[in-house]
Structure formats: C-alpha cells, structure tokens
C-alpha positions as a Python dict, from the first residue, in 0.01 Angstrom:
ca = {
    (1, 'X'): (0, 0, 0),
    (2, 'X'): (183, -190, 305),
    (3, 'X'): (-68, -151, 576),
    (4, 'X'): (157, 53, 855),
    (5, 'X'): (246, -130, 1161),
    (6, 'X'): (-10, -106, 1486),
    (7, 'X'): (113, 107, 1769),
    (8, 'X'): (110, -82, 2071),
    (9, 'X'): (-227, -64, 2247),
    (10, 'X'): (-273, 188, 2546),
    (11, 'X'): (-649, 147, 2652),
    (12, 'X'): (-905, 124, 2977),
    (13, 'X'): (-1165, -98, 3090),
    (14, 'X'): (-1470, 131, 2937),
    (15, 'X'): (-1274, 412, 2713),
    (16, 'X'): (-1542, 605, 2619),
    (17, 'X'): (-1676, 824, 2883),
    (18, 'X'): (-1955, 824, 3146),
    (19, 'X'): (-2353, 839, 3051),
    (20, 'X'): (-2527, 1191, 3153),
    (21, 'X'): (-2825, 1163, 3199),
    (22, 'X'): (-3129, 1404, 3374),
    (23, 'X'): (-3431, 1302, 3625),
    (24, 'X'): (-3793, 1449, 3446),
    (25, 'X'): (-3973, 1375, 3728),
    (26, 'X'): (-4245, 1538, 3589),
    (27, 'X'): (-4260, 1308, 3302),
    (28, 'X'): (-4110, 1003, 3496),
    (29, 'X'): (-3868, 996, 3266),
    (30, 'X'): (-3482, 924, 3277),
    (31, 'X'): (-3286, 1138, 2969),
    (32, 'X'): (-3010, 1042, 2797),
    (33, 'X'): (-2808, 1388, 2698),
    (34, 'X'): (-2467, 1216, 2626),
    (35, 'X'): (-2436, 837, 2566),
    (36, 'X'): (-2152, 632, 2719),
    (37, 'X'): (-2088, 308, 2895),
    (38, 'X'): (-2388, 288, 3102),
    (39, 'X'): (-2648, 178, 2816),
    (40, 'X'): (-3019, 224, 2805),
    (41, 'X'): (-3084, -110, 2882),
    (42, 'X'): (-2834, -117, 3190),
    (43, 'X'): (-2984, 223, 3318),
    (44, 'X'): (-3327, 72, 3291),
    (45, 'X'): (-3215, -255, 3475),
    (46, 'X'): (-3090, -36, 3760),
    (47, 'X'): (-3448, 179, 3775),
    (48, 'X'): (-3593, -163, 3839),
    (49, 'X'): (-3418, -299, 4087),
    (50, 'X'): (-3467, 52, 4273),
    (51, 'X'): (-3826, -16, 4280),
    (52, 'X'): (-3846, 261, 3992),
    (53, 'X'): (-3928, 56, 3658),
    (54, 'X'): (-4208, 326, 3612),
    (55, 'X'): (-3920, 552, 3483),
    (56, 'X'): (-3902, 540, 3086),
    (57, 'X'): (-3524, 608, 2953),
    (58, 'X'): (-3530, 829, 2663),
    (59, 'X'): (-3209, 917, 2484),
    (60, 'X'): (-3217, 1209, 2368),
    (61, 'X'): (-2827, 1308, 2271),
    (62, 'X'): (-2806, 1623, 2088),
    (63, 'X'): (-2519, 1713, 1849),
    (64, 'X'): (-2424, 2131, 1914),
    (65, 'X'): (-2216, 2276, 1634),
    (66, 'X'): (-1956, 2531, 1816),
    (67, 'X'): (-1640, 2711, 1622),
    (68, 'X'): (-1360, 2526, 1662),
    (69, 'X'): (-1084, 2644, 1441),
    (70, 'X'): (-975, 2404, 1191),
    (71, 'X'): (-1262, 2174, 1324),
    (72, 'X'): (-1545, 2327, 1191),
    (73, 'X'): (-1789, 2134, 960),
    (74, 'X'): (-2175, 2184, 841),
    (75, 'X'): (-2285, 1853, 730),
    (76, 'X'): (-2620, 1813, 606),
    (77, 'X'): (-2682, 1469, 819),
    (78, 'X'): (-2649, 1670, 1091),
    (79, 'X'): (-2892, 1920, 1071),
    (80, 'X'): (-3172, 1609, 1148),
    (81, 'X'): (-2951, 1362, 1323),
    (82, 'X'): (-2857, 1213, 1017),
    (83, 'X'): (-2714, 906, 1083),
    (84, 'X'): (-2638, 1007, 1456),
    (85, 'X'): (-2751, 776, 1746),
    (86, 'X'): (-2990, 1060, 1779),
    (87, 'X'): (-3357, 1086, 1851),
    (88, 'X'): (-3469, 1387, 1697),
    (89, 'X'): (-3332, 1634, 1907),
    (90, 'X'): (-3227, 1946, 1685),
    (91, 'X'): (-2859, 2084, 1691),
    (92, 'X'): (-2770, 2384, 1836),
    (93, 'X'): (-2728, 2692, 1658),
    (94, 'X'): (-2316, 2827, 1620),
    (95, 'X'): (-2268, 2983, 1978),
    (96, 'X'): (-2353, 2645, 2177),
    (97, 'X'): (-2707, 2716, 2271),
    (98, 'X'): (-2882, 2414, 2351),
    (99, 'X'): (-2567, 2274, 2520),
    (100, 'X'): (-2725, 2084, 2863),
    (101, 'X'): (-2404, 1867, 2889),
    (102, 'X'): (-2058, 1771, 2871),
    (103, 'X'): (-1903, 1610, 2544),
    (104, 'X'): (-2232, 1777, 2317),
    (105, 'X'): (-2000, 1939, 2066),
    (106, 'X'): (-2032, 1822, 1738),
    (107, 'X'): (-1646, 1818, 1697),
    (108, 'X'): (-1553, 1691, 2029),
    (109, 'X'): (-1321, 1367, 1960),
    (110, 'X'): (-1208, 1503, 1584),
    (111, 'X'): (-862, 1397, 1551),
    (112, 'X'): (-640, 1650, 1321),
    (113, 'X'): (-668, 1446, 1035),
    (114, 'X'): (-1029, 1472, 818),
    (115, 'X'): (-1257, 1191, 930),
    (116, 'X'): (-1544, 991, 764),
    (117, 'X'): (-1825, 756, 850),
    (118, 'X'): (-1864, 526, 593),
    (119, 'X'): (-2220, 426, 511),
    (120, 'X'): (-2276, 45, 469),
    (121, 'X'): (-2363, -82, 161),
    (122, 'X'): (-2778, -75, 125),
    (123, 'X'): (-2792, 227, 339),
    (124, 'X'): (-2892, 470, 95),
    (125, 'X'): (-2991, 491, -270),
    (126, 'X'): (-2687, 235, -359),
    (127, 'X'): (-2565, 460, -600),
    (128, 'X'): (-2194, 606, -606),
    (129, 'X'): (-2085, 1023, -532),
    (130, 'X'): (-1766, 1189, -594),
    (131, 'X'): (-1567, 1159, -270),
    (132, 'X'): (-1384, 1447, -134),
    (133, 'X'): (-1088, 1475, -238),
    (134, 'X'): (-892, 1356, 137),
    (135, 'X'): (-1029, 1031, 71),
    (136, 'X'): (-741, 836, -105),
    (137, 'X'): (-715, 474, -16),
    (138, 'X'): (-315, 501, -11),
    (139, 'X'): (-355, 759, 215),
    (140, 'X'): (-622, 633, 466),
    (141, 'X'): (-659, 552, 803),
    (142, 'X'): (-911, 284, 841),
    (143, 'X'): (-1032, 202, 1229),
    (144, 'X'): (-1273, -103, 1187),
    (145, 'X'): (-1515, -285, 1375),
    (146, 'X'): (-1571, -626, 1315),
    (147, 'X'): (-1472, -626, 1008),
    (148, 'X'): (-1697, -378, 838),
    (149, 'X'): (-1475, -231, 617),
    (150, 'X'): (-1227, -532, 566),
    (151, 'X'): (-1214, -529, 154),
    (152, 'X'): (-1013, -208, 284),
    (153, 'X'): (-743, -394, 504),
    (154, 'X'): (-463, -436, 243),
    (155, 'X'): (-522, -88, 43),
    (156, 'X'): (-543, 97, 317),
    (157, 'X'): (-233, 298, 440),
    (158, 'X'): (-289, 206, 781),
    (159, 'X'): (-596, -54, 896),
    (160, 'X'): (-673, -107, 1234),
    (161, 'X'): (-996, -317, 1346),
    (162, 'X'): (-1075, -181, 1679),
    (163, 'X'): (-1251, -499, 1773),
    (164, 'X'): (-1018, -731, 1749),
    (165, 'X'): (-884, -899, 2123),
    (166, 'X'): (-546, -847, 2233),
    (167, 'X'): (-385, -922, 2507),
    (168, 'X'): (-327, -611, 2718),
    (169, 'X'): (-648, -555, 2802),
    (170, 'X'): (-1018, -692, 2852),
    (171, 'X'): (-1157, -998, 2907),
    (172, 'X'): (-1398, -1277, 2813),
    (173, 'X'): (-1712, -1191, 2673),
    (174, 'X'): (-1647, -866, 2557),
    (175, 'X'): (-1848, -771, 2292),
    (176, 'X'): (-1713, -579, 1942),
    (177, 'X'): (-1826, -249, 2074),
    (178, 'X'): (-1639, -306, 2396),
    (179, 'X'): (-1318, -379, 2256),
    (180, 'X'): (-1351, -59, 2001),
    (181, 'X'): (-1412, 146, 2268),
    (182, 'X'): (-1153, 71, 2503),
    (183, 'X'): (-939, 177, 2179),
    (184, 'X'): (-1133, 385, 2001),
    (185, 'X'): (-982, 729, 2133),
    (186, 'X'): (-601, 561, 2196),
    (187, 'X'): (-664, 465, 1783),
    (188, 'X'): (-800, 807, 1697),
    (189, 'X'): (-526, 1001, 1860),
    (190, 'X'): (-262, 751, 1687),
    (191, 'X'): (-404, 865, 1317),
    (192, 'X'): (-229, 1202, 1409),
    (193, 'X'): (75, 1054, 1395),
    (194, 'X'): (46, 829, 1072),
    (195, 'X'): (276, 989, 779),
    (196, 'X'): (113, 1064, 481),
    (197, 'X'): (-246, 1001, 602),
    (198, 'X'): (-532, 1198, 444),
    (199, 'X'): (-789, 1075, 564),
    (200, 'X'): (-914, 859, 864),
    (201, 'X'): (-1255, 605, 797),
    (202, 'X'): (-1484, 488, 1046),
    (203, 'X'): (-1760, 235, 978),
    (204, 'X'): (-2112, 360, 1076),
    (205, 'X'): (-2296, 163, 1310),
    (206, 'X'): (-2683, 146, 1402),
    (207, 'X'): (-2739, 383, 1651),
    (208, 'X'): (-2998, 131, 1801),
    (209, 'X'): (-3020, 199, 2173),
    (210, 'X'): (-3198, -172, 2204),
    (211, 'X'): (-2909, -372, 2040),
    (212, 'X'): (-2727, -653, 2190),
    (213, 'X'): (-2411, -419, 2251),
    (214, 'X'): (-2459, -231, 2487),
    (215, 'X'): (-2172, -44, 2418),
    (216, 'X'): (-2284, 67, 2096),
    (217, 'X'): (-2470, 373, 2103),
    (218, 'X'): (-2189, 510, 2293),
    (219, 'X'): (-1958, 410, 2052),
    (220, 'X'): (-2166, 540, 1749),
    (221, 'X'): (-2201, 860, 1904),
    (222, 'X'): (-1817, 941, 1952),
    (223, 'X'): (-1740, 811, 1614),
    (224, 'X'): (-2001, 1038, 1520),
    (225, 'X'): (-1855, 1333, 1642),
    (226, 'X'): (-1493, 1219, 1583),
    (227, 'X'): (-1604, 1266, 1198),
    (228, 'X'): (-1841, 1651, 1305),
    (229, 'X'): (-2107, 1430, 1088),
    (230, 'X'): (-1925, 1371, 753),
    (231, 'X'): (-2037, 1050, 563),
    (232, 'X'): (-1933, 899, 252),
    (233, 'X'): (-2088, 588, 113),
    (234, 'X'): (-1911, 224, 117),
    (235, 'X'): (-2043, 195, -290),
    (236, 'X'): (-1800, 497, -379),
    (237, 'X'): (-1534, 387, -100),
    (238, 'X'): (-1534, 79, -327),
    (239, 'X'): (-1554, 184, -683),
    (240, 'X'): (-1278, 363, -616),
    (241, 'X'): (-1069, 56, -499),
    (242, 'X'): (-1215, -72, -824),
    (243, 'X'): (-1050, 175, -1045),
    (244, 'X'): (-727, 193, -865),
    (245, 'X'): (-727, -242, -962),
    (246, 'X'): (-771, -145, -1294),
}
C-alpha cells in the first residue's frame, strides 16, 4: 500500500520528559526512577563537576502495571524487564504499589491504536511466531529510527522514520535518538488519526544506559511503555511481507 502522507511536524527541543531521579545518600548513590533527557552519563558529568564524582548513578526505572481501561496488557517481557531499559527492578503488582514516580505506568504513552516493539533480527531464537492478529502490514503504522525497520517503508500503510532531520526543528549534531524524541509523542498521537490502521510498530532499541545517544534510554523507555511491553519479532514481521509477495 501507498505509504500515507506525513502530518506536518509539531515537536520541542527534548520531547520526552524530564529525568527523576532520588539522592541515596546512604549508599552515595544517584537513582534513576524514570529516564528522560538528562542521561546517565550527563547526570554523572554534572556530579563531577560538583565535586561529587563519588556518587554512582544507578538506573533503576521500574515498569508498574495499573488498570487502565482499554489499555490494559500482561506481557510476559514485562514481568522481568524484558526488553525494557530496565535494571532488574520488579513491576508493581495491579493497584500501583511500587509507584515512587511520575510517568511509571506501564501504559503511560499507549496511543489508542495496539502497539508493538519489534525485536531486531538476532535478538532471540531467530525463529518465526504467529503474530497477533492487529499486525497487518496494509494496516500498519510504522515509526522508525534510523532506518531499523526500512524493508517496511513501502508496505506499510503509513511509515514514518522519526529520525530523519527536517526543517522545523533541531539542529546540528543531533543524534537519531534526539530527533525521534522530539517527535516521538507528536508521531504517536498522529497514529490515532490514521484511517484504517491496526496496528502501530516501533523498533526496539538497546536499552544501554552507556551508549553514544544519550537520548536513548529515554527514548527506549517511552516506546516501551507506548507498546505496555508487547513484542513481536522482525523474522515474523518479515515472513509475513514474504507471503503477502508471493
């Protein structure tokens, strides 16, 4: 199918919201509860340059499942951290316990339409799974970055790569996880709107707090909870292209 025409772009320097974080003194320790602009490495910067490099920063962003009508969703990556920018910290029961900041939800950020991470190829066992039924290349939203999920670009219904520059915003230097996430929620939102879309696919990143974007942990963390945890692999994703060539 025709790949649906972009809306035009309505974004902000940093889209995606601030870093919480919490002082263990006690452990001289600076925690990460919700992952945003300010990255790890920035945060640590800062401590040294306030004479406090001692500090350790330890992200430690939890995922807290909480009824939201229509939103709910119990996947089984979840339950561990999965393949959340997550360090082990366990998800709150139903009922929010466990919440210690804002934006902890494990829905926060779903759009209305059924959204996906979509495993790389290598990531797991490299074999394919039935997909659920919502995912229907015709019918698919598909917000990349850098690329990821290009062999999708002209069978999607509507392709977007977040990470490509425009010219209403930004500057030089911006790094692929900048650019997504001055759009990422503007794009989300904008899947709503999309007629006949089933489905909306995100490309998983590494959730590696060490990377050379800084901006991607925070970014891997909304897109995380913009899809409450759901993954499908890019092997399936793509042997499903395969048979609708055929």
């Amino acid at each position: 199918a025709a790949a649906a025409a972009a809306a035009a772009p309505s974004v902000c320097e940093n889209g995606i919201e601030s870093t919480v974080c919490r002082v263990d003194e006690a452990a001289r320790k600076l925690l990460v509860y919700r992952a945003g602009a300010v990255s790890p490495p920035r945060l640590e910067r800062a401590l040294a340059a306030a004479g406090l490099g001692a500090y350790a920063v330890d992200v430690v962003v939890r995922h807290a499942k909480v009824h939201v009508p229509g939103k709910d969703a119990t996947p089984a990556a979840a339950a561990d951290g999965g393949g959340a920018p997550n360090t082990g910290a366990a998800v709150a029961e139903e009922g929010g316990s466990g919440l210690v900041a804002p934006g902890q939800i494990l829905t926060h950020y779903a759009p209305d339409v059924t959204t996906f991470l979509v495993r790389p190829a290598g990531a797991g066992d490299g074999a394919t799974a039935a997909l659920p039924a919502e995912v229907q290349l015709g019918n698919a939203v598909v917000l990349d970055i850098g690329g990821r999920l290009g062999a999708l670009r002209d069978v999607a219904l509507h392709y977007r790569d977040l990470a490509e520059a425009d010219t209403g915003a930004g500057g030089d230097g911006w790094t692929p996880c900048r650019w997504a996430a001055s759009h990422l929620f503007e794009a989300l939102r904008h899947s709503e709107t999309v007629d006949g879309a089933s489905c909306v696919l995100l490309p998983l990143l590494p959730a590696d707090a060490a990377g050379s974007d800084e901006y991607q942990l925070g970014v891997a963390d909304r897109m995380f909870r913009a899809a409450s945890g759901r993954e499908v692999a890019l092997e399936s994703v793509l042997a499903l292209l395969r048979e609708s060539e055929r």
